[in-house]
KOLTORZA-886815 format. One line per 10 residues: their letters; for each residue x, y, z of C-alpha. Coordinates in nm, 3 decimals, m for minus. Example, Ala and Ser with C-alpha at 12.3 -4.5 7.8 and 13.67 -1.06 7.14 Angstrom:
REM residues 2
AS) 1.230/m0.450/0.780; 1.367/m0.106/0.714
***
This chain:
REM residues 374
XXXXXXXXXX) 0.000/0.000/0.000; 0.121/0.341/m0.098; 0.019/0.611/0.105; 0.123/1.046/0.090; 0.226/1.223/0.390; 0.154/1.629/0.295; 0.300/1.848/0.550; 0.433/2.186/0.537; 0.767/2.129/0.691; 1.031/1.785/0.692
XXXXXXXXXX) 1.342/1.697/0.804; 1.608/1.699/0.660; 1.528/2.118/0.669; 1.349/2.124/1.007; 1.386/1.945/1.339; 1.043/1.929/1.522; 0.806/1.720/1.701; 0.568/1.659/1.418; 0.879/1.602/1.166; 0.945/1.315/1.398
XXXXXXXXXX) 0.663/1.204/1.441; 0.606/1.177/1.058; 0.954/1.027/1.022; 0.875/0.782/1.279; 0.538/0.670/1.114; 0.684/0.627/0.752; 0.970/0.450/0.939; 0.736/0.228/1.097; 0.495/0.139/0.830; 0.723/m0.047/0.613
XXXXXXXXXX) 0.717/m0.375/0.847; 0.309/m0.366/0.765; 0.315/m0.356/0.414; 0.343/0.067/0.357; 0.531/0.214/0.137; 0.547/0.608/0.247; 0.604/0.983/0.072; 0.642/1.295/0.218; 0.562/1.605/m0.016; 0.664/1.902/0.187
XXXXXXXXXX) 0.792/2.248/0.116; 1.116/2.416/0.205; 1.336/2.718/0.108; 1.626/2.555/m0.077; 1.483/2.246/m0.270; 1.740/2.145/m0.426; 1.747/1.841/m0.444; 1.354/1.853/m0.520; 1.399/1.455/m0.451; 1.566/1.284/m0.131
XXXXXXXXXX) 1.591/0.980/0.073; 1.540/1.026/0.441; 1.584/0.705/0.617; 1.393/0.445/0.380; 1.135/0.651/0.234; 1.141/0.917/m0.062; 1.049/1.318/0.017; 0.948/1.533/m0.217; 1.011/1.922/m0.181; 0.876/2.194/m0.340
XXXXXXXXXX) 1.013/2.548/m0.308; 0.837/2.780/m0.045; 0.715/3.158/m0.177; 0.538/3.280/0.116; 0.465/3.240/0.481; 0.182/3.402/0.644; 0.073/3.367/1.019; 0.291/3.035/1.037; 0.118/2.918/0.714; 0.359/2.785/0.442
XXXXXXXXXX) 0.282/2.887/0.110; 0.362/2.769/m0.235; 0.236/2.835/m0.591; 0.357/2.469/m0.754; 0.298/2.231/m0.502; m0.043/2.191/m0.628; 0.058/2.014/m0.938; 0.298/1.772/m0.707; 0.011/1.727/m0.445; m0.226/1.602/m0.789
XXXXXXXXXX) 0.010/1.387/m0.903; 0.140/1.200/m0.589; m0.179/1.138/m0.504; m0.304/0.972/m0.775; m0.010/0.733/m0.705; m0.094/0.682/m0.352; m0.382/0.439/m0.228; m0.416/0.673/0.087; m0.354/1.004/0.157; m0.226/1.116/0.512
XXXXXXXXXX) m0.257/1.498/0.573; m0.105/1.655/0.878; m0.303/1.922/1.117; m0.275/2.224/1.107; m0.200/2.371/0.792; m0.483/2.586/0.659; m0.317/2.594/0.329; m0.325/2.223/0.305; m0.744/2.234/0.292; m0.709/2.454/0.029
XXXXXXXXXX) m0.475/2.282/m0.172; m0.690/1.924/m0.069; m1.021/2.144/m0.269; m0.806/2.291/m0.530; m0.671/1.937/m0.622; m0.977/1.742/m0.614; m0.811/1.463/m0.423; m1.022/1.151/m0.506; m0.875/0.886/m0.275; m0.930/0.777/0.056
XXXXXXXXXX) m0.801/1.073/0.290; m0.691/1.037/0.676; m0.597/1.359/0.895; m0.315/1.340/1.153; m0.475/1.617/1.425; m0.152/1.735/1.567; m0.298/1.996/1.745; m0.564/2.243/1.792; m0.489/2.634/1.661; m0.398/2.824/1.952
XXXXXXXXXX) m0.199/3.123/1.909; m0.410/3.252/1.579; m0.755/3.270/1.722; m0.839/3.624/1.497; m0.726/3.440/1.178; m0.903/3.092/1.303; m1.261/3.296/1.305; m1.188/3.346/0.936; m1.039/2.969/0.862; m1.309/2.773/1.085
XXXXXXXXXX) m1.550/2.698/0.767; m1.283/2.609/0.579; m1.176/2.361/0.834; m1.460/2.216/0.899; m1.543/2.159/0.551; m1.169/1.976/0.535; m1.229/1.794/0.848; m1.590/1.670/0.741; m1.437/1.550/0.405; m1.158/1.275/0.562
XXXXXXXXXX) m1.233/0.978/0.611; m1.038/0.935/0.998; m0.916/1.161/1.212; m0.609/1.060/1.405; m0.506/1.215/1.790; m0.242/1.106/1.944; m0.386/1.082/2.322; m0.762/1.000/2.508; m0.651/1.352/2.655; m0.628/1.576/2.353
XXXXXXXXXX) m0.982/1.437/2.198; m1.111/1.470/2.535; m1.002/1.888/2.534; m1.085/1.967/2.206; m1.349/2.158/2.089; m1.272/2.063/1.742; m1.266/1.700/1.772; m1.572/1.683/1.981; m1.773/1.792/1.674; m1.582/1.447/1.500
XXXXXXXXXX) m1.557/1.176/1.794; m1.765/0.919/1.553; m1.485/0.906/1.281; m1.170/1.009/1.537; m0.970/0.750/1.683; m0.667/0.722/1.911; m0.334/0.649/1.761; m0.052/0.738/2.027; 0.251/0.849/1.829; 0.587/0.609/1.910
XXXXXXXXXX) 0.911/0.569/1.881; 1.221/0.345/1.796; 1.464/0.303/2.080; 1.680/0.146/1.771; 1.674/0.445/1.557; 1.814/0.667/1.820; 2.238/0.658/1.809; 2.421/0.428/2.088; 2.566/0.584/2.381; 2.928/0.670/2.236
XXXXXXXXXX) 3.165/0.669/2.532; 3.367/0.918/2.396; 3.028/1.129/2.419; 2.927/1.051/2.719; 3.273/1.128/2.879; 3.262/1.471/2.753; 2.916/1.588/2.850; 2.973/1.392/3.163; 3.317/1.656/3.254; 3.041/1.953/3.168
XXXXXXXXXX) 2.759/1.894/3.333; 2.830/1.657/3.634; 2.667/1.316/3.666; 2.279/1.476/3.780; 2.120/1.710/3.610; 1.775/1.808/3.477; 1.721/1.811/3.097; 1.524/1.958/2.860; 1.499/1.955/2.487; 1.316/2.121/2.224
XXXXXXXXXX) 1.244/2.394/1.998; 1.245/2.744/2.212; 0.896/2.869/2.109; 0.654/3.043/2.304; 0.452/2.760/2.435; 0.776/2.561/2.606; 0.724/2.730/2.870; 1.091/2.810/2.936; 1.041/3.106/3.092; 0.903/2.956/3.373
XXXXXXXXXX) 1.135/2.659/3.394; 1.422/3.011/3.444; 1.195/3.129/3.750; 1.172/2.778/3.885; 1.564/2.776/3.848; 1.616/3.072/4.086; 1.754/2.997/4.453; 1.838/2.633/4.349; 2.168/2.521/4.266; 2.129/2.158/4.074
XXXXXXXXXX) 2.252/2.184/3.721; 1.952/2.257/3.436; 2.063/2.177/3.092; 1.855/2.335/2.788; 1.936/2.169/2.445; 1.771/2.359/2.133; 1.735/2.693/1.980; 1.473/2.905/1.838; 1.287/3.251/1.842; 1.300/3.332/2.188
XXXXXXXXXX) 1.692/3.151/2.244; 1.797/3.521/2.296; 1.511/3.637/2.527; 1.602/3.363/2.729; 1.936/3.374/2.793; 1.894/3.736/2.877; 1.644/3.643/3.146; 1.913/3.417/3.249; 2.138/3.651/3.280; 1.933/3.865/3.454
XXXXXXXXXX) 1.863/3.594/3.755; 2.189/3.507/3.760; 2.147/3.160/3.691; 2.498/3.028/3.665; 2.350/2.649/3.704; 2.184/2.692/3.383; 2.330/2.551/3.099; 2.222/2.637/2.697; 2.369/2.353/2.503; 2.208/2.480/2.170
XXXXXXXXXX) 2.098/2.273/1.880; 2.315/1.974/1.889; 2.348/1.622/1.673; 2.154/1.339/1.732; 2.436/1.134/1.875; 2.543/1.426/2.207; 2.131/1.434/2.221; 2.141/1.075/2.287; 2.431/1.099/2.511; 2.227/1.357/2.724
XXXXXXXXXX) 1.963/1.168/2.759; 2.164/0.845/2.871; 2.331/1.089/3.150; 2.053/1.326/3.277; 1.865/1.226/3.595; 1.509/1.368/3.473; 1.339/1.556/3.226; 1.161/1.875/3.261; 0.929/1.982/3.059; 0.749/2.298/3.120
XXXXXXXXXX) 0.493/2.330/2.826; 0.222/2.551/2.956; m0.007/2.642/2.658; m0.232/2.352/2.433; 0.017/2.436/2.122; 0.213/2.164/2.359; m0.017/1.883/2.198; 0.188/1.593/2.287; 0.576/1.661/2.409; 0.782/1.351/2.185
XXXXXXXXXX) 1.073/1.472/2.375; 0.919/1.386/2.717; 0.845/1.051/2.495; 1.222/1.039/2.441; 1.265/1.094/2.856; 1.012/0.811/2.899; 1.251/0.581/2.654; 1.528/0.660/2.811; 1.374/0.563/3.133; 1.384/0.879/3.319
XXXXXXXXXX) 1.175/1.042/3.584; 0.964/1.330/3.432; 0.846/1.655/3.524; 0.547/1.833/3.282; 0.253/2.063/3.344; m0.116/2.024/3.323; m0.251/2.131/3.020; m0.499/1.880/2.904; m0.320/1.710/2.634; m0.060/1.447/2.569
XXXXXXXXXX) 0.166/1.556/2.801; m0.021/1.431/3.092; m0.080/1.074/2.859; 0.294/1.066/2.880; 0.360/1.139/3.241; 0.122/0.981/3.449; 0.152/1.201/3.778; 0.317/0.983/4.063; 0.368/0.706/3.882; 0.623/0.788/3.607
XXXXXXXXXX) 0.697/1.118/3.719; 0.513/1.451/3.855; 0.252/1.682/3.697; 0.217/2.008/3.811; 0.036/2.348/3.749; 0.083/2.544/3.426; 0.287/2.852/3.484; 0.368/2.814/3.802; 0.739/2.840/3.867; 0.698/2.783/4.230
XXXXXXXXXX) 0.527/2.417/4.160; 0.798/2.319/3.891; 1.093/2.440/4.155; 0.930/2.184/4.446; 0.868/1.930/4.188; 1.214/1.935/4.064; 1.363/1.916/4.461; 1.125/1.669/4.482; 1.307/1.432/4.255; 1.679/1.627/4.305
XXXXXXXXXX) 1.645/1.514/4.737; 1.475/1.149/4.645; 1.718/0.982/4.393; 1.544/0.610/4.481; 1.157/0.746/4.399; 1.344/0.953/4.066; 1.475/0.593/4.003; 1.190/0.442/4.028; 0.978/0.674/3.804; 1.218/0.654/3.569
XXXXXXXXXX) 1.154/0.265/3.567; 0.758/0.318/3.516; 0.775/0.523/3.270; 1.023/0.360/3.056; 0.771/0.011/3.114; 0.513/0.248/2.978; 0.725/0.368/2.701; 0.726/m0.036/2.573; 0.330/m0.096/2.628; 0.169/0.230/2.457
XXXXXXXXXX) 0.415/0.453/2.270; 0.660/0.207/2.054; 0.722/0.321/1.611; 0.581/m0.052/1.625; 0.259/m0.062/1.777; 0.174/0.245/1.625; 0.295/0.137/1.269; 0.075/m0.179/1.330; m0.222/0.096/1.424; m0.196/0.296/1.132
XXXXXXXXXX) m0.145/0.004/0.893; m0.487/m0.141/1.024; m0.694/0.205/1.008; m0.529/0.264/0.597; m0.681/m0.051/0.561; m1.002/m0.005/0.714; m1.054/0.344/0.522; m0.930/0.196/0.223; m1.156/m0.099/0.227; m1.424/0.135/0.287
XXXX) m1.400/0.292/0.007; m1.407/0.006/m0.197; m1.740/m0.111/m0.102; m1.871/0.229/m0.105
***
């Protein structure tokens, strides 16, 4: 079976959540019989055609971007012709130029919607895209969340619970890099053998900000890996508390990523806004068995991190909670070890690349079956 990831951003070009997630289902797939393309856009496509991993991406130059909205005046002909390859076609959420484009092409095959998250940060724009969306929404055949939380919170998917179903995303232990010594040594002489971690994309809904005010009057090492938008707000704010114990690693390669998470003692993640759909690295924490730390915000995050059990939830925005919560775990090493052992069991029974590829091979089936005997 052949089936079209369309998304408006892909790795090689950008590093995110959903680009992992999307790597991580193509990935998976091919053990079940699917064979998987990503059309995406990006700045410099050149080359138009690449390999990442196993499976074949597509690119297509971007013109414009409006309001976080990717924008390009030849994908259309790509999206019309990959489609008509594909048996399925998997659309990522949201992307308001993607339900255009899905109208404009006058896709005729069996269409499934990966619901990555709600629009949070646009809601002036959203009052103008809402029929649209709905008309794209009502058009798919599934709807696919990625936590009982998120389908729970939304307003959106409550008007679609009959054709929405549960998919957690999930990961391959094996596709992450092996703990190079060498590595390991050398972030070890840095940062110490405890520390708190946190990785990610420095956008406004991280909720960094707070994890800086939680920081102050503590002395236990916080390492930051990522960049992004607000990277220089931050370290000003930093700078400002005087938080010597606070470490920005920046963006680094896969392998020292790996070697941080092998070496930290817990993750924090500090997410306070429902842009924060799901967290994949507080997945990654849970892999790597570690104790985690993440805020209540009514979506995956709290699927993740079950609160007492594989780590602690705590208020949104509330530096004062995330400060106790982290001495919580600093001053109790045995409990941080033993959260860190629940949540990497819960890791292996919900969130593995391979229960999730076996998911989403069943529900292409289903749709496409469906649309044969319709």
């Amino acid at each position: 079976m052949r089936v079209l990831h369309f998304f408006k951003t892909y790795l090689p070009e950008t590093v995110g959540g959903i680009e992992q997630v999307i790597y991580q289902i193509c990935e998976s797939g091919r053990a079940h019989g699917i064979e998987s393309q990503v059309l995406t856009l990006s700045r410099e496509p050149e080359p138009a055609d690449l390999t990442v991993g196993s499976h074949r991406v597509r690119r297509v130059r971007l013109d414009l971007q409006v309001a976080s909205t990717g924008i390009s005046w030849r994908v259309l002909s790509q999206l019309k012709r990959l489609a008509a390859e594909a048996d399925v076609v998997n659309y990522h959420f949201p992307w308001p130029f993607m339900d255009v484009l899905h109208f404009a092409a006058r896709i005729d095959k069996p269409a499934v919607v990966t619901y990555h998250s709600d629009i949070v940060r646009q809601r002036h724009l959203l009052k103008l895209y809402r029929p649209l969306m709905h008309r794209f929404l009502s058009s798919v055949e599934r709807i696919v969340t990625a936590s009982p939380n998120y389908l729970a919170t939304s307003e959106v998917l409550g008007r679609y619970r009959d054709k929405t179903v549960v998919i957690p995303y999930g990961l391959d232990r094996s596709s992450y890099p092996p703990a190079d010594p060498a590595r390991l040594e050398y972030w070890r002489r840095r940062f110490g053998d405890r520390f708190f971690l946190f990785v990610g994309v420095m956008r406004y809904y991280k909720g960094l900000h707070i994890l800086l005010e939680a920081a102050r009057g503590t002395d236990y090492p916080i390492v930051i890996v990522g960049s992004g938008p607000l990277e220089g707000k931050l370290k000003s704010q930093a700078r400002n508390l005087g938080l010597s114990n606070v470490h920005f690693a920046g963006r680094l390669e896969d392998a020292d990523k790996a070697a941080l998470l092998e070496l930290c003692s817990a993750m924090v993640f500090p997410s306070h806004l429902r842009s924060e759909a799901f967290g994949i690295s507080l997945l990654e924490g849970a892999m790597y068995g570690k104790p985690l730390i993440s805020a209540e915000i009514g979506t995956g995050t709290s699927y993740i991190n079950v609160h007492g059990e594989t780590g602690l939830v705590v208020p949104p925005a509330d530096p004062v909670s995330l400060r106790e919560a982290m001495r919580a775990l600093w001053n109790d090493p045995r409990m941080a070890a033993e959260m860190g052992r629940q949540a990497e069991q819960r890791y292996r029974r919900v969130f593995t690349a391979e229960r999730m590829g076996q998911q989403l091979a069943d529900l292409y089936r289903d749709v496409l079956a469906g649309r044969r005997r319709g």
